[in-house]
C-alpha positions as CSV (number, residue, x, y, z in Angstrom):
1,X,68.7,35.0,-54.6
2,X,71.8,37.2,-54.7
3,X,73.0,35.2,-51.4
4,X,73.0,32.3,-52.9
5,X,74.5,33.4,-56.1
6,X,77.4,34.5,-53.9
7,X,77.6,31.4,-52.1
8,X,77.6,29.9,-54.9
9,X,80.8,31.3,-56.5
10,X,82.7,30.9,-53.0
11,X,82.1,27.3,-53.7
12,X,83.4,27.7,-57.5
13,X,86.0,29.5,-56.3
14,X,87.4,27.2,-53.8
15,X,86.8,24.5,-56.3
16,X,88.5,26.7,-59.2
17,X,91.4,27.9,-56.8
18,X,92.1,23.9,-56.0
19,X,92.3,23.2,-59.5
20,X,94.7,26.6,-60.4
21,X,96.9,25.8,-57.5
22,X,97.5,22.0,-58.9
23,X,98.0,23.7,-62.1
24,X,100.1,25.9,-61.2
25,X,102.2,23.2,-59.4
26,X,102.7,20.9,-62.3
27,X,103.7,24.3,-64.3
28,X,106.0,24.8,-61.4
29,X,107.8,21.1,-61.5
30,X,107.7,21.0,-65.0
31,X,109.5,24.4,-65.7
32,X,107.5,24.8,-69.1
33,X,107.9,28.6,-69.0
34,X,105.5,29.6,-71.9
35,X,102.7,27.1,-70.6
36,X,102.7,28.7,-67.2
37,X,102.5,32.7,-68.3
38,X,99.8,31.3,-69.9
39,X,98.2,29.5,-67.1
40,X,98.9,32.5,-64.9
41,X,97.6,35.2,-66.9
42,X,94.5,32.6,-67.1
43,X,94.4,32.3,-63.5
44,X,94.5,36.4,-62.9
45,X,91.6,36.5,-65.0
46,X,89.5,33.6,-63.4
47,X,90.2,35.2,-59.7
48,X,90.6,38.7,-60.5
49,X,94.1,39.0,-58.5
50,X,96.3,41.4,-59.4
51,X,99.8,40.6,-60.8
52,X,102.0,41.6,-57.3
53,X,98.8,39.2,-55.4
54,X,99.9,36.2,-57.6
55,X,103.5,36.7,-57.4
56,X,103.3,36.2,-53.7
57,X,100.3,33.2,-54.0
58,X,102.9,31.3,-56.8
59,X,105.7,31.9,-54.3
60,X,103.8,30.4,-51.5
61,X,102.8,27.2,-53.5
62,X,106.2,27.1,-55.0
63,X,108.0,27.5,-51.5
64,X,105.4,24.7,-49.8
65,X,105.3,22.6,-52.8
66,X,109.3,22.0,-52.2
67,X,109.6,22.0,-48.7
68,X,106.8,19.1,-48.3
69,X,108.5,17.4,-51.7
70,X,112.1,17.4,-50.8
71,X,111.7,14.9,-47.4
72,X,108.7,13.0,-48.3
73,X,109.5,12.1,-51.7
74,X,113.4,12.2,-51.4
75,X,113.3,8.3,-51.6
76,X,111.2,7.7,-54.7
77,X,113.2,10.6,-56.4
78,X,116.5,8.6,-55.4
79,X,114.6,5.5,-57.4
80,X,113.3,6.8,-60.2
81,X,117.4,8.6,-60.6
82,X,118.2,5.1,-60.1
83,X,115.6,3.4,-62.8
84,X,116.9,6.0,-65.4
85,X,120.4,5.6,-64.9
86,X,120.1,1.6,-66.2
87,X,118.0,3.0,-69.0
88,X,120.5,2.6,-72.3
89,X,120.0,4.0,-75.3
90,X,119.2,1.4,-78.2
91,X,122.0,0.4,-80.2
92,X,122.6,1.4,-83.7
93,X,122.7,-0.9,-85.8
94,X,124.6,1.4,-88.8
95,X,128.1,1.2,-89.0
96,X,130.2,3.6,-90.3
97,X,133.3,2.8,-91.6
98,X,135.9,4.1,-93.8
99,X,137.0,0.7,-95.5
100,X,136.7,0.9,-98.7
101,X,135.5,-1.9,-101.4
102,X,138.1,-4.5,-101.3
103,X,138.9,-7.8,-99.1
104,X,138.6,-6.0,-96.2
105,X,135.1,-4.8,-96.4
106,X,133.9,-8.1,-97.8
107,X,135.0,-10.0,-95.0
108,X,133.6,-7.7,-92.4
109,X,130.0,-7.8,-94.1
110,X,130.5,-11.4,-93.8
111,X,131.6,-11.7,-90.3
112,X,128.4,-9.4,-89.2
113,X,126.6,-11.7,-91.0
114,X,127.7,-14.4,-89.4
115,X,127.2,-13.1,-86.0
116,X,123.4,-12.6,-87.0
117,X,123.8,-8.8,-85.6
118,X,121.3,-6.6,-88.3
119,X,124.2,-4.0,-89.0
120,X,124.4,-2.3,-91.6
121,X,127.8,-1.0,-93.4
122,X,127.6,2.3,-94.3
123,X,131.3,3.7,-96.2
124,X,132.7,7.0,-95.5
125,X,133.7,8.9,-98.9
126,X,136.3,10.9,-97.1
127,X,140.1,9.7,-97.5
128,X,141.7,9.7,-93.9
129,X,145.4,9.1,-92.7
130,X,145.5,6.6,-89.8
131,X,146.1,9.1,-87.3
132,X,142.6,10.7,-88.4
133,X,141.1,7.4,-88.1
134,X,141.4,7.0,-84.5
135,X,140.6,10.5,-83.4
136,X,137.3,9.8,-85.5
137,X,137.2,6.4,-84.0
138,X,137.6,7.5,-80.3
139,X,134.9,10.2,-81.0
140,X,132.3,7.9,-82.8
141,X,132.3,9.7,-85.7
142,X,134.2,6.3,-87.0
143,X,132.8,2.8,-86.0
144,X,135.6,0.6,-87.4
145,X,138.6,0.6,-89.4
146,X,141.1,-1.7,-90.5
147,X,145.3,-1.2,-89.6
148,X,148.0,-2.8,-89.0
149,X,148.8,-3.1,-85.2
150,X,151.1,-1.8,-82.9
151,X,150.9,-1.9,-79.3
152,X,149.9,1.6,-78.6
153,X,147.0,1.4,-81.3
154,X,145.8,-1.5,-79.3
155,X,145.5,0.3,-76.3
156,X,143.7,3.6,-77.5
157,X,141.1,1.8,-79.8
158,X,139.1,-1.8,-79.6
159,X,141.3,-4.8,-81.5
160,X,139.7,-8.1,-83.0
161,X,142.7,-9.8,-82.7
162,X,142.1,-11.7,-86.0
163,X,145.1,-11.2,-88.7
164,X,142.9,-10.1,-92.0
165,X,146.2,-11.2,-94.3
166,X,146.7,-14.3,-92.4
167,X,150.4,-12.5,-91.6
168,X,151.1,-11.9,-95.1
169,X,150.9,-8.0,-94.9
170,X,154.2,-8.3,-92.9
171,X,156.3,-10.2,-96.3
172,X,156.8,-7.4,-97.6
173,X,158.5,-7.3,-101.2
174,X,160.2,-3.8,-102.2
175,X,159.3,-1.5,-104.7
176,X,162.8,0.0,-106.1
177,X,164.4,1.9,-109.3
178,X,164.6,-0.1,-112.4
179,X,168.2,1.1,-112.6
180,X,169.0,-0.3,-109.0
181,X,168.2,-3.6,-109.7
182,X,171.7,-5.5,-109.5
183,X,172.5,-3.5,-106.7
184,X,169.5,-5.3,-105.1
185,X,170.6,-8.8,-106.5
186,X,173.6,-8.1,-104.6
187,X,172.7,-8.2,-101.0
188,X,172.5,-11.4,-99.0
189,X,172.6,-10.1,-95.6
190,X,171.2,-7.7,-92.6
191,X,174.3,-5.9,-92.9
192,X,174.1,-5.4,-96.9
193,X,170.7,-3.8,-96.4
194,X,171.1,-1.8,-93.7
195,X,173.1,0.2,-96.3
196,X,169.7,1.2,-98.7
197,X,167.1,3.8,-97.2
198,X,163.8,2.7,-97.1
199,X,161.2,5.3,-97.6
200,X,157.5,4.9,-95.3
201,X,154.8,6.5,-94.4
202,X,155.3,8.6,-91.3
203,X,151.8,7.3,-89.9
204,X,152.2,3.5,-90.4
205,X,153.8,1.2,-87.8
206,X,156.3,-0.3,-90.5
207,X,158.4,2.9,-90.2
208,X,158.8,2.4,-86.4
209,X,159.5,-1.4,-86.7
210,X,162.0,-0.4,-89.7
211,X,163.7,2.2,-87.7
212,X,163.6,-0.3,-84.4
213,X,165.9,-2.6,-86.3
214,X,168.7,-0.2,-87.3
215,X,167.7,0.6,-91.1
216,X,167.6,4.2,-92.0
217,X,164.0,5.3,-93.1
218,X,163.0,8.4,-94.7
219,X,159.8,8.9,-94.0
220,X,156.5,11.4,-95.7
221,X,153.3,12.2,-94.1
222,X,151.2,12.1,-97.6
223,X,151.7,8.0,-99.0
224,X,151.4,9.5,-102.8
225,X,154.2,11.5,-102.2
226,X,156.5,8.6,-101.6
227,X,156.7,7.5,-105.3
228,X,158.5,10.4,-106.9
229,X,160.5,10.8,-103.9
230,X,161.8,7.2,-104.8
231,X,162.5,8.0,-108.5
232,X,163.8,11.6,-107.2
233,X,166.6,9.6,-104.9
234,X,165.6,10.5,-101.8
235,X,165.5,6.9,-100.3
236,X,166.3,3.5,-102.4
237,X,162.9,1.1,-101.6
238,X,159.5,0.8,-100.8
239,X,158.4,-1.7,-98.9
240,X,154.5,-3.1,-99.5
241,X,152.5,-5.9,-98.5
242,X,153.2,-8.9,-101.1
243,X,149.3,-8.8,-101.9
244,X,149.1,-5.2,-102.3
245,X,152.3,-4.3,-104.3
246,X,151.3,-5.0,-108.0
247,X,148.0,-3.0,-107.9
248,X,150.0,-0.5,-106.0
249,X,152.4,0.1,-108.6
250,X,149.6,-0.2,-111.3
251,X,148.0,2.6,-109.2
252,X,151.2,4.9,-109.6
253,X,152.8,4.1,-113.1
254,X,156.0,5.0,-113.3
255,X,158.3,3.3,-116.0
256,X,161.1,4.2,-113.9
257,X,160.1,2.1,-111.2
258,X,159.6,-2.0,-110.5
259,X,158.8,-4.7,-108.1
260,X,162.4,-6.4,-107.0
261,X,162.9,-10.2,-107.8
262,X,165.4,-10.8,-105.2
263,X,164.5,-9.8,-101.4
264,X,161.6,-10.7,-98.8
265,X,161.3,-8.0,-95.8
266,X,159.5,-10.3,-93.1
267,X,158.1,-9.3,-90.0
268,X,155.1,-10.1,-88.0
269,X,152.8,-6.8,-88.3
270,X,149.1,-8.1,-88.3
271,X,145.9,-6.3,-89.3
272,X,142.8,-6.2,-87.5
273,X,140.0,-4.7,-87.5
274,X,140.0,-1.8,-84.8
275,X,136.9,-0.4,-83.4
276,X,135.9,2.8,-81.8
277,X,135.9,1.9,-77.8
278,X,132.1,3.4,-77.7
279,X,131.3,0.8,-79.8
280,X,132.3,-2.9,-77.6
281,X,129.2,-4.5,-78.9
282,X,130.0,-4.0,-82.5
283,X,133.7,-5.2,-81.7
284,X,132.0,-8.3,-80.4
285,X,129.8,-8.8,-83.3
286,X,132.9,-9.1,-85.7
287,X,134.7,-11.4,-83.1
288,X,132.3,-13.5,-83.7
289,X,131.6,-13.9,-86.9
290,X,135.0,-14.4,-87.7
291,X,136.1,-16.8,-85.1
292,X,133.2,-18.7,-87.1
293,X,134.2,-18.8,-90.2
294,X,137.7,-19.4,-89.1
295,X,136.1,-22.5,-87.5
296,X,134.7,-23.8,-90.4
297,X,137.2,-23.4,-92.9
298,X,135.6,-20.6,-95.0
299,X,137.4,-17.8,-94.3
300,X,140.6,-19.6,-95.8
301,X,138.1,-20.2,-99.0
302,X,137.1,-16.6,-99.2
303,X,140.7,-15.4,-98.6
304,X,142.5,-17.3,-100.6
305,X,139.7,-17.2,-103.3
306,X,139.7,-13.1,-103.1
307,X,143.3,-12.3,-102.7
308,X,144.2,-15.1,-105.4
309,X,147.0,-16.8,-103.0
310,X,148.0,-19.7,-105.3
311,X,148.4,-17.1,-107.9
312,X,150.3,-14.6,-105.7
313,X,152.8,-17.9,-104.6
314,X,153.9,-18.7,-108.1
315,X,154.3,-14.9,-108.9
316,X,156.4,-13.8,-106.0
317,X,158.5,-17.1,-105.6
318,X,158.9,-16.2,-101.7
319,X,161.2,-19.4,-101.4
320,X,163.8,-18.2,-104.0
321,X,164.4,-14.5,-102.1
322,X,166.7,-13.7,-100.0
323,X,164.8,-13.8,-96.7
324,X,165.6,-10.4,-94.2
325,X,163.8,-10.7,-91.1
326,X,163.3,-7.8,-88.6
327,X,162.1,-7.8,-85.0
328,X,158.6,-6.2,-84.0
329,X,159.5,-4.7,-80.3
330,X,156.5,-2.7,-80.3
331,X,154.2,-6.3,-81.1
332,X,151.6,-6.8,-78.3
333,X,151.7,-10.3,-76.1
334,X,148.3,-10.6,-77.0
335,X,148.8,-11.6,-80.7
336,X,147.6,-14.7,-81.2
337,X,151.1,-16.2,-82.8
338,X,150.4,-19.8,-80.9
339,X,147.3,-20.3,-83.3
340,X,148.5,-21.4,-86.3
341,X,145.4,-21.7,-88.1
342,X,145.4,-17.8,-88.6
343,X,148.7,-17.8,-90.1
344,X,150.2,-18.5,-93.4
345,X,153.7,-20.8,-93.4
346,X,155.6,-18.3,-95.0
347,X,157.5,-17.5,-91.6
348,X,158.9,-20.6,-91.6
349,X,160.2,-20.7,-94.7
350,X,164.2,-20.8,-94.9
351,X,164.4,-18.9,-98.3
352,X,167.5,-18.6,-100.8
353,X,171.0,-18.8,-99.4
């Protein structure tokens, strides 16, 4: 009886011993370190080996286990590296971007729409200079954002080389001193207003255009900080788009300061949308969308319904200014200038004499 018993076991054993070394293998491959000590103090107790007995049995399996892995399977290890690295990972469909509510945003929700994409917009709270925006942008923290261009902006993040202000960010009228109003009146040339400062924001591209063109800027790093430097003297004008300068102002009372009635600053300075490069398949999204409504006439209707362009012609009387127009050296040969449905006629316009 007790022979057979035995035998018995042996047979157990070999059976168990199959089992613990396929275990102890997958343990092994797997490198789940708590799962094996656990496996292994289980197998000490189901053999009765000691702990310096398993060291060397684990080795064994471990050593064989590679040596017979690392030419047989070399090929199908090689495949499935291969099968992972086309595996990408699904992309988001949140956005995050730090426009905030105005035309901007508006169109952008539209053109997604348009491109039947499923994103959703979600706004950053956080206020950001440009220069911020594009670190953010080139880290993904930042999806998209909207700038005016330059040629080196261009080439660090993703542009959609559609102009959101249809060129009218680059008419720029002036905010100036009340008090320095018929000194204004008085200019009719390039050479008269080289002799007034303009004061910019050190971060926007207008300052380097300004300065490319021989006028002398004086120039802060915080935008706020620009309107009582004007009132304090230290520069004569600030220059805004013609769309943004009344709420501007409105935004900054000062009863010291007013829009000019008398001179047009015009250069080509588009805005785009601009979109962090680990996000192509967004900036494609938008491209799309608003190539379409470009197509079929309504993003003229929604622009000119949301930034009230009739109303903004009559009020700023661009014809009756005295037109100074500056070179953009810094402009990329990609703008679209040739397609004149994205522009408005106001740089053809011959202006006061």
């Amino acid at each position: 009886m007790a022979i057979h018993l035995t035998a018995a076991m042996r047979v157990i054993a070999t059976g168990m011993m199959s089992v613990i070394r396929y275990v102890f293998t997958l343990t092994t491959i797997l490198i789940i370190t708590k799962r094996a000590a656990c496996w292994s103090l289980f197998i000490m107790a189901m053999t009765g080996l000691s702990a310096s007995s398993f060291a060397v049995f684990a080795a064994d399996i471990a050593s064989s286990h590679f040596a017979a892995n690392s030419n047989s399977n070399s090929g199908s290890s090689d495949a499935i590296k291969s099968d992972v690295s086309h595996i990408q990972a699904p992309i988001s469909k949140t956005i995050v971007t730090t426009i905030q509510q105005t035309w901007q945003l508006n169109l952008l929700k539209e053109a997604l729409r348009r491109s039947d994409s499923g994103y959703q917009v979600q706004q950053m709270s956080t206020q950001m200079n440009q220069k911020r925006k594009v670190e953010e942008a080139l880290a993904g923290t930042v999806d998209v954002f909207w700038s005016m261009t330059s040629k080196e902006l261009e080439e660090t993040v993703l542009p959609v080389r559609i102009p959101l202000f249809k060129g009218l960010l680059g008419n720029r009228l002036l905010i100036i001193r009340k008090a320095d109003e018929t000194r204004f009146a008085k200019v009719k040339t390039m050479a008269d207003f080289r002799q007034l400062k303009a004061g910019q924001n050190r971060y926007w591209p207008d300052a380097t255009i300004l300065e490319a063109n021989g006028l002398p800027v004086i120039t802060s790093y915080q935008y706020t900080n620009l309107y009582p430097m004007l009132e304090g003297g230290r520069f004569d004008y600030l220059a805004l788009g013609a769309q943004e300068i009344g709420e501007e102002l409105a935004s900054h009372p000062d009863p010291a300061l007013k829009v000019d009635s008398h001179i047009l600053l015009q250069y080509r300075s588009p805005a785009y949308f601009f979109v962090s490069p680990k996000r192509p398949e967004l900036a494609a999204a938008i491209l799309a969308g608003l190539e379409s409504m470009v197509s079929d006439g309504s993003f003229d209707e929604m622009f000119n319904r949301e930034l009230k362009i009739e109303q903004l012609y009559r009020e700023a009387k661009f014809e009756q200014r005295v037109i100074i127009r500056l070179d953009t050296p810094d402009l990329s040969p990609l703008t679209p200038i040739e397609r004149k449905e994205l522009w408005l006629d106001l740089f053809s316009m011959q202006g006061a004499k």
